[in-house]
N, C-alpha and C positions, 0 to 999 in steps of 0.2 A: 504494500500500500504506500502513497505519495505520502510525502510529510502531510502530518497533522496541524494546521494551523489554528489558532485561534485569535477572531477577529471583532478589534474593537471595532461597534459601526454607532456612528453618532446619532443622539436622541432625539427625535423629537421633538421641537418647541412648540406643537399642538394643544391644546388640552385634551385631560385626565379623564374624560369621562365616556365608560364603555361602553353605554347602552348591554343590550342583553340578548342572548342568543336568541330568542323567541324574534327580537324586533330585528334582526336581519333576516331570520326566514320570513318574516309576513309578509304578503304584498306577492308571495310566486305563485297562487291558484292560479290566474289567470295565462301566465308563462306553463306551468306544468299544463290545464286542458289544452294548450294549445299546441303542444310536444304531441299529448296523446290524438288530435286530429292530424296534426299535419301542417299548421296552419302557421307561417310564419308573420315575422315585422310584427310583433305583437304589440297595443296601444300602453305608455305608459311602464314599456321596460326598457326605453333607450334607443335614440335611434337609428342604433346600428345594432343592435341584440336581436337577434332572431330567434325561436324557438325551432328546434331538428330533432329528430327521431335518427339516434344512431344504432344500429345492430349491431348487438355483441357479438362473437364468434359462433355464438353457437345460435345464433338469429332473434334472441330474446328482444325486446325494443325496448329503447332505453330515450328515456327524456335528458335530453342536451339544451343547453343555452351553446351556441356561439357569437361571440362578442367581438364584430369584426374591429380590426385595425382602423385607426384614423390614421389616413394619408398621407403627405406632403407632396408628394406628387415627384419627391429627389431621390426616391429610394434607391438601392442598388437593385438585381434582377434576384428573385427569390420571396420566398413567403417563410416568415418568423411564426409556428406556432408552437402555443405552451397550452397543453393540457393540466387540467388543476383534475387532483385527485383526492376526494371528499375522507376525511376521517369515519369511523364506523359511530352511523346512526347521525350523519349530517347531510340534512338537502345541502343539493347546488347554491340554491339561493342564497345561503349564508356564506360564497365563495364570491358572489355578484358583484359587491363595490371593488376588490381586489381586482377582477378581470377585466371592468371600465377602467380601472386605471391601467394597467398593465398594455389595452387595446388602443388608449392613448399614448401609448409610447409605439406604436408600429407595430404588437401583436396580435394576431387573430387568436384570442382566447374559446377554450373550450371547455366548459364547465358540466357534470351532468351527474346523475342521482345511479347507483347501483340499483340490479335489482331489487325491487320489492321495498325501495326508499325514496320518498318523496313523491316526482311525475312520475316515477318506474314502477311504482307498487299499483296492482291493479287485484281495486274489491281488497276482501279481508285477509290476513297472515293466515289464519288458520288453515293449515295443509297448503302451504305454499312450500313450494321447494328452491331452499338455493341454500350455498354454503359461501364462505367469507374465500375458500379458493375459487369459487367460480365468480366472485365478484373482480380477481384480480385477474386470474386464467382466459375469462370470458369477455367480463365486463368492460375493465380496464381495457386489455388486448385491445377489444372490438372499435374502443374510442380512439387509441392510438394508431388502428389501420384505419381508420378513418379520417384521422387529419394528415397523414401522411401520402394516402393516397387520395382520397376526394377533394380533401384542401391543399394538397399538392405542397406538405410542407417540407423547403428545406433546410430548417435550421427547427430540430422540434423537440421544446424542451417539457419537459415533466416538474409539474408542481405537487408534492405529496403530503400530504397534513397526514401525521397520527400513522392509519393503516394503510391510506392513499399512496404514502413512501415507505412503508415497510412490502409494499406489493412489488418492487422491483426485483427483487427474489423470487417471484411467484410468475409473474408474467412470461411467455416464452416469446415476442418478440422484442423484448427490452436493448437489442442493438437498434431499432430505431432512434433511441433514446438521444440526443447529441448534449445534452445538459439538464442536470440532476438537483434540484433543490428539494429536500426532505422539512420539514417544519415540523418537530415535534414526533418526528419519523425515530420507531423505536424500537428496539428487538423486544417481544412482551413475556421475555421471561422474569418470573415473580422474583425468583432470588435473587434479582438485582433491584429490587424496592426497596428500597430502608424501611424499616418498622415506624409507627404502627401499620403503613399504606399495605406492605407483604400480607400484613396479617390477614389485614380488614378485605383485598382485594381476594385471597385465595380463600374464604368464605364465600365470596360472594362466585366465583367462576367454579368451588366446588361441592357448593350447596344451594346456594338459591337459585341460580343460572337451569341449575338440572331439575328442580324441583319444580319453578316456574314454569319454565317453557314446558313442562310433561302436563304439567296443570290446564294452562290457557293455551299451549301450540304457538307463542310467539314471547320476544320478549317485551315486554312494556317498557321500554326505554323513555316512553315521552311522559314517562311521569316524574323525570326529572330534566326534562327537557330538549332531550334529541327527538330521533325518529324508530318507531319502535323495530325492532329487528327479528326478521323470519327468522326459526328453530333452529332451522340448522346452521345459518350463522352463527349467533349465541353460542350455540354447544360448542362447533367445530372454532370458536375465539376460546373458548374457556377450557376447553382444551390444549390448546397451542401455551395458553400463559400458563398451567400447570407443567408444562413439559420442558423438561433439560433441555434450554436453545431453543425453546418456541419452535416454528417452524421448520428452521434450520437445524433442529437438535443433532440428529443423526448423521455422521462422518458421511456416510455413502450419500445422502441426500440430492437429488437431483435441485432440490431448491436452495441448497447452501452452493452447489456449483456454478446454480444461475447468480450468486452476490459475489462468486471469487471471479467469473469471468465478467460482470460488470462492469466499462471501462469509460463511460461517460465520465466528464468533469464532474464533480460532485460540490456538493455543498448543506453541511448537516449543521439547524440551529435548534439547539436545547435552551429552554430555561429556566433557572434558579429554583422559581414558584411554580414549576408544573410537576404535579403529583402523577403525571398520571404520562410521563415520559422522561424519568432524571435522567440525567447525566451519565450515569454508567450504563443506562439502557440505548441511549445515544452512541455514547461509545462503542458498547457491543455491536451495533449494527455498524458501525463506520469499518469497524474491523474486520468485518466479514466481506466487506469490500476492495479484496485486497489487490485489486487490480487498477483499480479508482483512483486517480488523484484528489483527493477528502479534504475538504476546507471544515473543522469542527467550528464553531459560533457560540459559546455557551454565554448566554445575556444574563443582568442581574437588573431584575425589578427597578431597583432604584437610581440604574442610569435613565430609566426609561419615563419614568413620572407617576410609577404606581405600578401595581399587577401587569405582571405580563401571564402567568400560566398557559394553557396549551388552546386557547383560543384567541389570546390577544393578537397576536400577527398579523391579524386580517381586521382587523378595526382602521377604520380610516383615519386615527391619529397618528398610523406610523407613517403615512403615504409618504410624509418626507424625511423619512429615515428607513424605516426595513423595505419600504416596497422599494424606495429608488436604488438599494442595495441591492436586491433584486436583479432590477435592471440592469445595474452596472455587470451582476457577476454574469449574464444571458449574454452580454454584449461585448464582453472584454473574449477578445482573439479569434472572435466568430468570420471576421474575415479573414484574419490569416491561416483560420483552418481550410479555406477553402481556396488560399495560394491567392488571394486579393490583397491591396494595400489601400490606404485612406487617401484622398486626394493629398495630405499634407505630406505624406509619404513618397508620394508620387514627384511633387513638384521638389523636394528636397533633392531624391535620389536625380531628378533630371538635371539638375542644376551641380550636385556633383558631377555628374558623367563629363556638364559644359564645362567647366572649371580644368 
């Protein structure tokens, strides 16, 4: 693995104040029915946001926002996209302000709901079938051949919240991938929680998790605030974080060999105040990367102006600090990976050759 960096990125002079994960989902009903018609330019989400229906690999239909690029009309030849990949039990919608800003800077953003979450969940959980691998094998996959081949993207970066960047292990075309931001992206093995978090979390993935979902056939997640999550999901996560290595426990592992041949530019940010991806979980997963040139991030709260934990990064107070770091880290050598130089590059080098 590349050296491990850790980078200071400067704060925000915004203000403090979060709002709540419920008030960035509201407001997608009318974006989600219109994913499920067909029907795009939807009134009242932007107007460049389209609502799409993407197929996963395996043809399942999935509710998509794409958030096209604003212009300039000086671009170079190529299409910049970044697919945002949802934490487990989070609509699209609460990825929405992130993708408008991001589509102002020149990328065609893609945002969209796993199955059985958010636009994608169709009717009740009960006896709904899907697992948290086929949301990364399938779901994910199917959104990544899709901007790559339909939106014809050639610079195409992946954005990962939570499970969204721990699914880069999972996925099987992840050499599409050309840059890798993980946010809170974490390997979910328990014996890397400090106590009491170990304690409290391996009761709940190996008692209530099973006893629930055998109960009601899904999990009720949204009674504390996400989006509730099909069975087999549930199980097959509470399972993963009971087991030596999570996913990747097992030496022989086809999915620990898809994180050692992973070889996009990377970039993993943990922080201080997120209970529910520290730092050595962070770590874990950086290292199974060992092919990756790894940029680690570990922020602390109080550079920041209060709470950051494992949903702040996408509050519109960082726009002019994490998001635009973002940007810089999508944009930094993206031409010279493709044997191009900057126009300042250009006129220097001409002017020495004159000389």
């Amino acid at each position: 693995m590349a050296p491990i960096q850790t980078n200071a990125i400067q704060p925000s002079a915004g203000p403090t104040n979060e709002g709540s994960a419920n008030e960035d989902r509201a407001g997608g009903s009318r974006i989600e029915n219109a994913a499920r018609t067909g029907v795009r330019d939807v009134p009242g989400e932007g107007e460049r946001d389209e609502a799409v229906l993407i197929a996963a690999r395996d043809g399942f239909p999935l509710a998509a926002t794409l958030h096209r690029a604003k212009r300039s009309g000086h671009e170079t030849d190529g299409r910049r996209v970044v697919v945002v990949a949802p934490a487990t039990g989070v609509a699209r919608t609460f990825y929405r302000r992130f993708a408008r800003f991001m589509a102002g800077r020149g990328f065609d953003v893609v945002t969209f709901d796993y199955r059985g979450i958010g636009g994608s969940r169709i009717g009740s959980l009960r006896g709904f079938r899907a697992t948290m691998s086929e949301w990364a094998e399938q779901d994910l996959a199917g959104v990544l051949d899709y901007a790559k081949g339909a939106l014809g993207a050639t610079e195409l970066a992946l954005v990962g919240h939570s499970f969204g960047g721990q699914a880069v292990g999972l996925i099987p075309n992840a050499d599409l991938i050309d840059k890798f931001v993980g946010v809170g992206a974490q390997l979910g093995d328990l014996r890397l929680y400090p106590a009491p978090a170990r304690q409290a979390y391996t009761a709940l993935m190996a008692g209530l998790i099973p006893v629930t979902t055998g109960a009601l056939g899904f999990w009720p997640m949204s009674l504390v605030g996400g989006e509730d999550l099909p069975r087999g999901v549930a199980r097959e996560w509470a399972r993963w974080c009971l087991s030596p290595g999570y996913y990747a426990g097992d030496v022989g592992s086809p999915f620990r060999e898809r994180l050692a041949t992973f070889k996009a530019p990377t970039r993993l940010y943990s922080f201080d105040d997120d209970r529910y991806a520290p730092a050595a979980a962070v770590d874990a997963l950086a290292a199974l990367l060992s092919s990756a040139p790894v940029e680690r991030c570990h922020l602390q709260p109080e550079d920041y102006g209060g709470r950051l934990g494992h949903f702040s990064f996408f509050r519109p107070r960082f726009e002019s600090s994490l998001w635009f770091d973002v940007v810089r880290f999508l944009e930094t050598d993206s031409a010279r990976s493709r044997g191009e130089v900057s126009l300042d590059e250009y006129m220097f080098n001409r002017a020495l050759r004159a000389s």
